[in-house]
ROGU-687304 format. One record per atom (N, C-alpha, C): residue in one letter; z, x, y. Coordinates in steps of 0.2 Angstrom, whole numbers, plus 2048, in hexadecimal, padded with zeros to 3 digits. Last residue first. Example, Ala and Ser with C-alpha at 12.3 -4.5 7.8 and 13.67 -1.06 7.14 Angstrom:
# ROGU-687304
S8238407F5
S8248447FB
S827840800
A8278427E4
A82783E7EA
A8278427F0
//
This chain:
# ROGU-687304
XBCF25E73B
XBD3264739
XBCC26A73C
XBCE24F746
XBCC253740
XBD025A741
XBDB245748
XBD824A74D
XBD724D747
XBE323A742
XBDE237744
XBD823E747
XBF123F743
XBED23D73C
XBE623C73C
XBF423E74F
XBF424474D
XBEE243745
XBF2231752
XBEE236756
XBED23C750
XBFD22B74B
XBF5229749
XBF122F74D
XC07232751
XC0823174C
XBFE231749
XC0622975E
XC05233760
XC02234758
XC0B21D758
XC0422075C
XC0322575C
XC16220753
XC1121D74F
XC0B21F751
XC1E22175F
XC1D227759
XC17226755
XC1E212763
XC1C21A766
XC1B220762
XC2420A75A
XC1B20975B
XC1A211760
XC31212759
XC2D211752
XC26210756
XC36210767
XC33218763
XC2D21875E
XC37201766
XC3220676B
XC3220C768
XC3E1FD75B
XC381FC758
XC331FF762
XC4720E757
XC47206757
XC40205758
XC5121D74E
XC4B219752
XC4C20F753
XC5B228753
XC59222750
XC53220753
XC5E23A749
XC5923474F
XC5A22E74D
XC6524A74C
XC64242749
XC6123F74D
XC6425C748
XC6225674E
XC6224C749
XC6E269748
XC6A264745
XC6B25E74B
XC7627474B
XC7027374B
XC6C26F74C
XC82270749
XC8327274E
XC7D272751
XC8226F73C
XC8226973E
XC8226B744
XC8627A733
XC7E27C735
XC7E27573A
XC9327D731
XC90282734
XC89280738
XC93274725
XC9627172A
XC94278730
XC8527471A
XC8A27871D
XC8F274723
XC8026770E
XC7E26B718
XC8526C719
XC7D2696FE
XC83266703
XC84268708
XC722716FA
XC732696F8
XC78267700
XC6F27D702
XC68279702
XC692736FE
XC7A2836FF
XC7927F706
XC7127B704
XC8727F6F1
XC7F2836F6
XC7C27D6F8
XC9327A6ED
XC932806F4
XC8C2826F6
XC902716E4
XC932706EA
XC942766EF
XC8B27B6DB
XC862776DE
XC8A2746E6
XC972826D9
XC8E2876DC
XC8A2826DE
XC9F2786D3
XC9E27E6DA
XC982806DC
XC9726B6CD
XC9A2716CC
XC992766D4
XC9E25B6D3
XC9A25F6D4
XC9A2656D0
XCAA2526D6
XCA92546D0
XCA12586D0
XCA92516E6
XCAF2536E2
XCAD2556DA
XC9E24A6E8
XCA02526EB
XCA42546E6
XC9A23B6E7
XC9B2416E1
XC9D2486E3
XC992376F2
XC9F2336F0
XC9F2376EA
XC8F23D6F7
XC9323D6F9
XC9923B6F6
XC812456F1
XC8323E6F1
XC8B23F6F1
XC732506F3
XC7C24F6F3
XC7D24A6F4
XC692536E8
XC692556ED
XC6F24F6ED
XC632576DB
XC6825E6DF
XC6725B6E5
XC642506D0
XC5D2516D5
XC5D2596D8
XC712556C6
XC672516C4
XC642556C9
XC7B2536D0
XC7A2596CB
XC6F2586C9
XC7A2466D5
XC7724D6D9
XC7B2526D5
XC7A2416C9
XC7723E6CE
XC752446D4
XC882426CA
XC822456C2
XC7B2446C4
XC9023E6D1
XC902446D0
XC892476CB
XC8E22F6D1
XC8A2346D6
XC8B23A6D5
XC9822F6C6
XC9222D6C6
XC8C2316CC
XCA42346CB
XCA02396C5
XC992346C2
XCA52296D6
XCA522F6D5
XCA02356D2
XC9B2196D9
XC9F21E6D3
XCA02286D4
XC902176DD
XC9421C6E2
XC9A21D6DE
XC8820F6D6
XC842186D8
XC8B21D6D9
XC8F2046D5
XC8E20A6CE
XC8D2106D2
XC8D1FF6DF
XC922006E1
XC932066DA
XC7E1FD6E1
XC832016E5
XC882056E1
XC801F36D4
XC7B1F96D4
XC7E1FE6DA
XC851E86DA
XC881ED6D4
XC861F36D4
XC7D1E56E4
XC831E76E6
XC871EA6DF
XC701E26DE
XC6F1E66E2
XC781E86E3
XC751D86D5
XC751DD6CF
XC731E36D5
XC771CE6E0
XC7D1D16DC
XC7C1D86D9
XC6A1CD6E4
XC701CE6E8
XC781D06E7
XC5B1CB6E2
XC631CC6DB
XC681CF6E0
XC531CA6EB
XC531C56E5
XC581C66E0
XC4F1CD6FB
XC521D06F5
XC561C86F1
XC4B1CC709
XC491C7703
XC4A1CB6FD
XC531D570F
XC541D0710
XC501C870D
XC5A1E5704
XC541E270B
XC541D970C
XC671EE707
XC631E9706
XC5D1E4708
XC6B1FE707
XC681FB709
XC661F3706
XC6E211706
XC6F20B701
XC6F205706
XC6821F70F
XC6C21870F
XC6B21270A
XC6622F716
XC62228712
XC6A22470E
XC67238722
XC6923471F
XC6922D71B
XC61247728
XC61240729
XC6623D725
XC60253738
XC6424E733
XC63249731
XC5225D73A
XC5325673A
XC5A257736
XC5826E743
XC5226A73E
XC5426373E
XC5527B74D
XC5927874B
XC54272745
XC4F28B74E
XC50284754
XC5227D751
XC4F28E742
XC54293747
XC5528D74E
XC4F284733
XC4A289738
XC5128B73F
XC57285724
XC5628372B
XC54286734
XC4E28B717
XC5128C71D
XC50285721
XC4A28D705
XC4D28870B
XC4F28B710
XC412966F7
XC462976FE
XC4728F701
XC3D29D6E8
XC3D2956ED
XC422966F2
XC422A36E1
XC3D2A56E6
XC3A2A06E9
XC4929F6D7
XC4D2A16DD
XC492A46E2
XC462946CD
XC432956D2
XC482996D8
XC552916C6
XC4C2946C2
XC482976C7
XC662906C4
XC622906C8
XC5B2936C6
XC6D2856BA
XC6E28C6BB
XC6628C6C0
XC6D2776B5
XC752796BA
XC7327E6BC
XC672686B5
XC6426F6B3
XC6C2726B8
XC652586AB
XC6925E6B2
XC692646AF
XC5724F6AA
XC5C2526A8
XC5E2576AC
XC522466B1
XC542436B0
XC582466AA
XC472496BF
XC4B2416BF
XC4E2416B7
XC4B25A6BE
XC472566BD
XC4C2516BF
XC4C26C6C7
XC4F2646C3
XC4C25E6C4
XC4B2796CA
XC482756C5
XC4B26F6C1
XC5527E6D4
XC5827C6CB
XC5527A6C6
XC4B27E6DD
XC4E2856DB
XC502836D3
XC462736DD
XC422766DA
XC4627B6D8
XC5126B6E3
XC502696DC
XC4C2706DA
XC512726EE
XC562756EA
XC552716E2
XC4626C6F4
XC452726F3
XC492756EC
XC4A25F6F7
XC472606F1
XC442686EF
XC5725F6FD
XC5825C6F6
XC512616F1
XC50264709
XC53266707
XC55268701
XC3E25F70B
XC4625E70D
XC47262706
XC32267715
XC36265712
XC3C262712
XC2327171B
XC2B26B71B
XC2C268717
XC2027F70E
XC1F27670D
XC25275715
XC1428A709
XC1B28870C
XC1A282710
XC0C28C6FE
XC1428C6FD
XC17290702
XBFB2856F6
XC012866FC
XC072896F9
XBF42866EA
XBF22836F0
XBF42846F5
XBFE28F6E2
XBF52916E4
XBF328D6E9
XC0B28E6E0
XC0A2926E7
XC012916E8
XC1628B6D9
XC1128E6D7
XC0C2916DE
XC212856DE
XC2228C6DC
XC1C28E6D7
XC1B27A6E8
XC1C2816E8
XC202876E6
XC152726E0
XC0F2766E2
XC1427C6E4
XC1E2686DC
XC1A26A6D7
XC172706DA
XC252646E9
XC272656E2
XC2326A6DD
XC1A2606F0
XC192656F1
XC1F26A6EE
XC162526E7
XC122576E8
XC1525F6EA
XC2124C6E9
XC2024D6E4
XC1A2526E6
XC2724C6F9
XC2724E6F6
XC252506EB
XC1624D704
XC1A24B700
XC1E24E6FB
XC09257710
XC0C256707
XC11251707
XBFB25B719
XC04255718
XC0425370F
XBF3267717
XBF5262718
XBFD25F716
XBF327771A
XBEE274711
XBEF26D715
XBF127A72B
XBF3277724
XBF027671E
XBE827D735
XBEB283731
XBEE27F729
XBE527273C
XBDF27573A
XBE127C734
XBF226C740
XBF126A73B
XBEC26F73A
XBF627474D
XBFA276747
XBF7275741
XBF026C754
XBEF274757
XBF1276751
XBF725E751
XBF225F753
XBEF267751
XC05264757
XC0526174E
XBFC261750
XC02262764
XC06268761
XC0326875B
XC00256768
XBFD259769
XBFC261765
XC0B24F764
XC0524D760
XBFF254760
XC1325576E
XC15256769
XC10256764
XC0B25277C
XC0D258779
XC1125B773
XC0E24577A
XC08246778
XC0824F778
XC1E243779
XC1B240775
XC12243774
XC1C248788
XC2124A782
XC1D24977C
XC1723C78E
XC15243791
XC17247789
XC1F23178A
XC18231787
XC1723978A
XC3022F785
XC2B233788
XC24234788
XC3922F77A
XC3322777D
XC3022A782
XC3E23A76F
XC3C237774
XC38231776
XC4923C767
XC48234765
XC4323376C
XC4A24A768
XC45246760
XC4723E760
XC47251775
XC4A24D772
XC4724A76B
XC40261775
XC3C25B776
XC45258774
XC3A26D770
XC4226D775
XC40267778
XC3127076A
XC2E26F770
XC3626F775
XC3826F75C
XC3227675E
XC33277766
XC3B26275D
XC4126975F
XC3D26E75D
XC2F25D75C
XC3325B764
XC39261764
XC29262750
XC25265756
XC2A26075C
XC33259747
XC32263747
XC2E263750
XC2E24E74A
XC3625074B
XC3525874E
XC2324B746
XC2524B750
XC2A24E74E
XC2524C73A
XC2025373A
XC21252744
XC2D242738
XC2D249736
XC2C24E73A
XC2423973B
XC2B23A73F
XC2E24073B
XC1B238730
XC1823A738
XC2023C73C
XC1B23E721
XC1F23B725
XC1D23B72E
XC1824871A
XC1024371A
XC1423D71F
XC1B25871F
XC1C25271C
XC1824C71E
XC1026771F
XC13262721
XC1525C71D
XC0C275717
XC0A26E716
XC1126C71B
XC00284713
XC05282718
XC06279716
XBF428B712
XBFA28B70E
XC0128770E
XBED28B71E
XBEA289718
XBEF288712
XBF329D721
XBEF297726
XBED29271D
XBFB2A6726
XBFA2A371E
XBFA29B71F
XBF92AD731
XBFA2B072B
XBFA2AE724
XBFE2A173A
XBF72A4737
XBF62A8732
XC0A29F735
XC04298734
XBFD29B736
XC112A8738
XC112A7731
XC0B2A2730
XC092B1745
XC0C2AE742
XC0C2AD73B
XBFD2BA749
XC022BF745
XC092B9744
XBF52B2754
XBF42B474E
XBF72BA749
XBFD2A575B
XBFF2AE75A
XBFC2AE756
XBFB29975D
XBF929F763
XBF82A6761
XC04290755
XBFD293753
XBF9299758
XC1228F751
XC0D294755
XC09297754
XC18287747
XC1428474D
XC0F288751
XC1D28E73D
XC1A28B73A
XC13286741
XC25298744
XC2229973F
XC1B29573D
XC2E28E74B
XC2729574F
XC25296749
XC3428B743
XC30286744
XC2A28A747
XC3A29973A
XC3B293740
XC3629073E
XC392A072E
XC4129F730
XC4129A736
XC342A671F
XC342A3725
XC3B2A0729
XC312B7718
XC352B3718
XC312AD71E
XC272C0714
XC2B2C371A
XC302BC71B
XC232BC708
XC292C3707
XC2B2C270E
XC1B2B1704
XC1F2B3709
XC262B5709
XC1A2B16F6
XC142B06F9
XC162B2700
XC262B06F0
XC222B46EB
XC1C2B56F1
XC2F2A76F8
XC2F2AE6F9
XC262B16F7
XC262986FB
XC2929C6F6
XC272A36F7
XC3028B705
XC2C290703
XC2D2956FC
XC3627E710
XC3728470A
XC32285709
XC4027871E
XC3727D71B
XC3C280713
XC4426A722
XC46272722
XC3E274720
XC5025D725
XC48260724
XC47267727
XC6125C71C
XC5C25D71F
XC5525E71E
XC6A24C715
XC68254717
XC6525671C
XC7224170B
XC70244711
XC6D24B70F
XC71231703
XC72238703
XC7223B70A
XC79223705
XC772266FF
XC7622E6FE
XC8621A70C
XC8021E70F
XC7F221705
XC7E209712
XC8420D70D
XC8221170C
XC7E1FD71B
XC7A1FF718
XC80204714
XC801F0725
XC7B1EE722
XC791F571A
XC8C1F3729
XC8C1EB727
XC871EB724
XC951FF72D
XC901FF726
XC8F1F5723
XC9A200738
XC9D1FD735
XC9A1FA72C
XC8A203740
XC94203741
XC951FC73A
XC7F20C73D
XC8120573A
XC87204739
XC7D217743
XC78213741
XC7A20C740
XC8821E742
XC8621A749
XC83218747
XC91217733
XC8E21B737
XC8B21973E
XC9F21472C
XC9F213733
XC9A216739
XCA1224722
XC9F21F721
XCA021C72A
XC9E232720
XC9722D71F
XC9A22571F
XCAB237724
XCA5236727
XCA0234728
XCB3231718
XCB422E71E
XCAE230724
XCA8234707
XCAE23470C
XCAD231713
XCAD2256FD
XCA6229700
XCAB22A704
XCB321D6F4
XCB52226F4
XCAF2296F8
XCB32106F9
XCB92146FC
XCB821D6FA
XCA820B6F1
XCA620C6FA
XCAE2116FB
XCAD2026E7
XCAA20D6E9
XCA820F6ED
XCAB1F76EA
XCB21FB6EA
XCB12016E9
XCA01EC6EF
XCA01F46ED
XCA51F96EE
XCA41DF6F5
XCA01E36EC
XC9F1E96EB
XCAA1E26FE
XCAD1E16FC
XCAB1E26F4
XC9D1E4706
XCA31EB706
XCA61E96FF
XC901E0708
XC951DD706
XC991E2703
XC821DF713
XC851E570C
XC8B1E170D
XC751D671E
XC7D1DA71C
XC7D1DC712
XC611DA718
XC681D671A
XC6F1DC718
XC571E0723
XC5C1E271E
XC611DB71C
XC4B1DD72A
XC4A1DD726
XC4F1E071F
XC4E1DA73A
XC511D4734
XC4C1D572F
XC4C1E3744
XC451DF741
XC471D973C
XC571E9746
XC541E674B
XC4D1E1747
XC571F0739
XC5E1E973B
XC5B1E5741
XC4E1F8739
XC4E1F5733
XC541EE733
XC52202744
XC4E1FC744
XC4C1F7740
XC5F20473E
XC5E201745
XC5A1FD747
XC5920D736
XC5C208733
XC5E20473B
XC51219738
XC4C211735
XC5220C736
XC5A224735
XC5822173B
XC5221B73C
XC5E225726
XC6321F72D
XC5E21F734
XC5421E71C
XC55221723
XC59220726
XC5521070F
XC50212716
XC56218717
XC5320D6FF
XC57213702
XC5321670A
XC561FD6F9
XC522016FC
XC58206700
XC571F16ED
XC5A1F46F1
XC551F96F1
XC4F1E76E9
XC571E56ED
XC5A1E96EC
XC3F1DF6EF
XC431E36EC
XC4A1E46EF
XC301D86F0
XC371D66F1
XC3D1DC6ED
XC201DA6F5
XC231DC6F1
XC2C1DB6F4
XC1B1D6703
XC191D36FD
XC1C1D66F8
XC221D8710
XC261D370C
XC231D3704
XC1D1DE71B
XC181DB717
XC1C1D5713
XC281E771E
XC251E2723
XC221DE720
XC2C1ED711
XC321E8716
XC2C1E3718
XC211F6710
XC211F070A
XC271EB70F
XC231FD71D
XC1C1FA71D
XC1C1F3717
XC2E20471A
XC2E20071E
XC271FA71D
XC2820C70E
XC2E20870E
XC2E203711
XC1F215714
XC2021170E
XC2420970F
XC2821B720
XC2321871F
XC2021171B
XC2E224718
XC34220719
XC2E21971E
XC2822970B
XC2A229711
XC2D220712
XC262276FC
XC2622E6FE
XC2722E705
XC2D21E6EF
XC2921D6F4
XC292256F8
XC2D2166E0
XC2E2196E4
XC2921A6EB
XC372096D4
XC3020A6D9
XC322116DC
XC3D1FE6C9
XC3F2036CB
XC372096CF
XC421F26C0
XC3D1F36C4
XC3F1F96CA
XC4B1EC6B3
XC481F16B8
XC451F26BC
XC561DF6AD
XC4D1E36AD
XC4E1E76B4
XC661E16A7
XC611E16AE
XC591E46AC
XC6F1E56A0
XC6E1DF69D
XC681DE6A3
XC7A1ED6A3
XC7A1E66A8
XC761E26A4
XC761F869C
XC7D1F669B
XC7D1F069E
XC681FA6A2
XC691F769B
XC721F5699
XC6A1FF6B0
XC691F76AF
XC691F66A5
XC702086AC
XC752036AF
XC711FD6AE
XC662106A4
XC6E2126A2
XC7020A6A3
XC602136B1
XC5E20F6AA
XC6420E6A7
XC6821B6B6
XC632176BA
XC6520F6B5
XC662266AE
XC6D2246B1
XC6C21C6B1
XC5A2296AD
XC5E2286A6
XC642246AA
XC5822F6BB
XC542276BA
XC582266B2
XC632356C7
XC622346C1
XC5D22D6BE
XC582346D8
XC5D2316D3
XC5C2346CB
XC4D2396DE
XC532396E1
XC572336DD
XC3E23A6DC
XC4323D6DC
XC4923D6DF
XC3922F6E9
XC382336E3
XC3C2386E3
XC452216F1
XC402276F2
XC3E22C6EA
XC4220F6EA
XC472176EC
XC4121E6EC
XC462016E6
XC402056E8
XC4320A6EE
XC4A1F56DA
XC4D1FD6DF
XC461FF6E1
XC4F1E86D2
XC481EC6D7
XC4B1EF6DA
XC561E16C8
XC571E36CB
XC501E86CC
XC5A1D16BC
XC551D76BE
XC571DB6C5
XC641C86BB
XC601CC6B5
XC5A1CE6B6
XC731C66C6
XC6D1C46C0
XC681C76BD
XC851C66C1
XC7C1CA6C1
XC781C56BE
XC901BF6C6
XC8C1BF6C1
XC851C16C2
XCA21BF6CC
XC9B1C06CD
XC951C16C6
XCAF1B96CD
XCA71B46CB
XCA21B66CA
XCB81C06D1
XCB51BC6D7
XCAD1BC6D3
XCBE1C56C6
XCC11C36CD
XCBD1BE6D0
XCB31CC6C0
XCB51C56BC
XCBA1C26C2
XCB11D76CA
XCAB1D26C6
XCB01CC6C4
XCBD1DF6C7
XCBA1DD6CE
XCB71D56CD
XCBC1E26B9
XCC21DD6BC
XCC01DA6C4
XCB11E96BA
XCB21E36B6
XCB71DE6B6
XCB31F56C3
XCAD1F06C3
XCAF1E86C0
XCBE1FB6BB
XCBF1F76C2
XCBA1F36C4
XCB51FE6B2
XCBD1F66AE
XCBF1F76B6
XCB02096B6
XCAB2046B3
XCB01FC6B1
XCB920F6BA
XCB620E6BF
XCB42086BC
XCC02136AB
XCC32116B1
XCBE20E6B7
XCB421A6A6
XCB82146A3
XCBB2106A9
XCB32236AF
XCAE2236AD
XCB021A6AD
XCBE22A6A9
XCC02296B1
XCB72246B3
XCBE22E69D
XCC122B69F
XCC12276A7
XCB323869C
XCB3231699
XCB822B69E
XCAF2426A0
XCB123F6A7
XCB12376A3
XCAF25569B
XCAF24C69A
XCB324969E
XCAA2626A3
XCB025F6A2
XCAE2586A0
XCAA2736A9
XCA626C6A8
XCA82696A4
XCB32796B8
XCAB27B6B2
XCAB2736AF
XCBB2786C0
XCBE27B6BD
XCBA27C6B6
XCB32706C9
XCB527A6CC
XCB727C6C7
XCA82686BF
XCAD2686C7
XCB02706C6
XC9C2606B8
XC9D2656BA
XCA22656C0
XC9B2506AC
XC972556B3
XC9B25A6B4
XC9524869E
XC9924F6A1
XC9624F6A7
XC95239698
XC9223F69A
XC9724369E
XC98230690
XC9A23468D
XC9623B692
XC96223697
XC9E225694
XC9D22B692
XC8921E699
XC8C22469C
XC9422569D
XC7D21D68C
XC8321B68E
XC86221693
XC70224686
XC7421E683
XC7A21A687
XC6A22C68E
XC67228691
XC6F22268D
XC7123C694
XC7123668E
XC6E231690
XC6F24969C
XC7224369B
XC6F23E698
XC7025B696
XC6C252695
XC7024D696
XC742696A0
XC7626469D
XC7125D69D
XC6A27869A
XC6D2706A0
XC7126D699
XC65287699
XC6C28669B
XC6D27F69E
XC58288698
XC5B284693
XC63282693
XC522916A1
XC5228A6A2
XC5628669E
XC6329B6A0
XC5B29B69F
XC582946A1
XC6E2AA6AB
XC6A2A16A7
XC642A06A5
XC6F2B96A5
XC6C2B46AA
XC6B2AE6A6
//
């Protein structure tokens, strides 16, 4: 069997010389590395472009190589400034404020509708990011944003449950699981206190409207307070609303809790035990489980993004246009474990084949998308504060 010490380290020095994994096992990608990096610089001297010498990313935890990261702004000669945030909440609320300025941000695709309606994105410039070709044909021209004028997508998955066997031998498998508090021989009764939601409110409505057989973008207030209502009845069982750096950490130890909603990426991180910033190949935690519950679960799709007082508008469009580098995005969901598009191809198999990184084509059949704009956004908001606001 593997052991932890089965990874590979990516180099903070330079990423000419790193290796990722494709079906035929694990291989230098110098070359092909070079070539992408001399399309960038012929593109660049074509058309004048010149960085300027800082670049602010503010991205979700967990979800890039940071050596990588760093790697790029020290080849551009770029200070850093590099933030994280735990909801898609977060996020929006720094847009609104304006008081921190950053230039690039990884919103939701279903925020991004409203994120164009508020005029807090400015357009994306195709033409600076010549590696936009190699993302496949389905992420690209989303309904979110016909014609990707304001966004470019970064990853996908789903919100799902995971937990850890070690504590629930009898497995979990729905939402009934987690919502039916009425039954006292449920998994929420039986492991009352243990339990965590995402600190996300449209989340936590998502799960309880496809519990409810509810639409998940509804404007229904009848709806909507049978939803609030739901999550309410639910909370007095919870340890509480986790995030993912916390519930990273707590569930393959299990003393406070260990069974989290979730996403996807972050569970299979924990299976790989994989950190921001060496790749782990063999799997540590296989008592960590992921299901997508039986009544179906959230699709979402986080997205490369410019916000509208962003301040390095070029070294935001070099930055892009590096991530989607093929065997750049490939080392990048080798790392995290969660799937960046334009890298599928140089993947190692195992990882490319397991469901909890790359959603089955099987399961889509299930899954639910939303968008939101600015009436769902102040509706959700409200049932949202209800719920938060009702003691346990």
């Amino acid at each position: 069997m593997s052991s932890r010490r089965d990874f590979l380290k990516v180099a903070v020095a330079g990423v000419a010389g790193l290796a990722i994994g494709g079906a035929g096992g694990w291989y230098g990608r110098e070359g092909e590395v070079e070539k992408y990096k001399k399309q960038v610089e012929d593109l660049m001297g074509k058309i004048g472009i010149q960085l300027e010498d800082e670049l602010d990313i503010f991205n979700w935890t967990w979800y890039a190589n940071l050596n990588l990261v760093e790697d790029f702004a020290k080849e551009h000669n770029l200070k850093l400034v590099y933030d994280f945030y735990e909801s898609n909440d977060e996020l929006i609320s720094v847009l609104e404020t304006g008081a921190q300025a950053y230039d690039v941000v990884i919103p939701s695709a279903s925020y991004i509708p409203y994120l164009v309606q508020k005029g807090y994105l400015q357009p994306i410039d195709l033409d600076k990011i010549p590696n936009f070709e190699f993302i496949p044909d389905k992420f690209k021209n989303p309904e979110w944003d016909p014609d990707n004028q304001y966004t470019v997508v970064y990853s996908y998955g789903t919100t799902g449950i995971g937990y850890n066997a070690q504590f629930v031998p009898e497995g979990v498998k729905a939402w009934d699981d987690l919502f039916n508090v009425d039954n006292p021989d449920s998994i929420i009764r039986r492991h009352a206190g243990k339990i965590t939601m995402l600190t996300e409110g449209d989340e936590v409505l998502s799960a309880a409207a496809i519990y409810l057989g509810y639409p998940i973008d509804t404007k229904d207030e009848k709806q909507l307070e049978d939803m609030a209502n739901l999550c309410i009845k639910q909370k007095k069982y919870l340890y509480g609303y986790e995030g993912t750096d916390d519930y990273m950490e707590e569930l393959p130890v299990g003393d406070r809790y260990y069974i989290s909603q979730a996403w996807n990426g972050d569970i299979a991180g924990i299976v790989y035990e994989s950190d921001e910033r060496e790749v782990y190949v063999s799997k540590a935690n296989e008592d960590i489980k992921y299901v997508v519950p039986e009544e179906g679960a959230v699709v979402w799709y986080d997205n490369f993004a410019i916000p509208k007082n962003a301040k390095h508008i070029e070294a935001a469009h070099a930055f892009i246009n590096w991530f989607l580098d093929p065997p750049i995005s490939a080392i990048h969901t080798i790392t995290i474990k969660y799937p960046y598009p334009a890298g599928i191809k140089y993947v190692p198999v195992e990882i490319r084949e397991d469901p909890m990184i790359f959603v089955p084509e099987k399961l889509y059949d299930k899954l639910y998308w939303r968008a939101t704009n600015e009436e769902i956004e102040q509706l959700w908001t409200k049932y949202w504060q209800k719920v938060l606001a009702a003691p346990t």
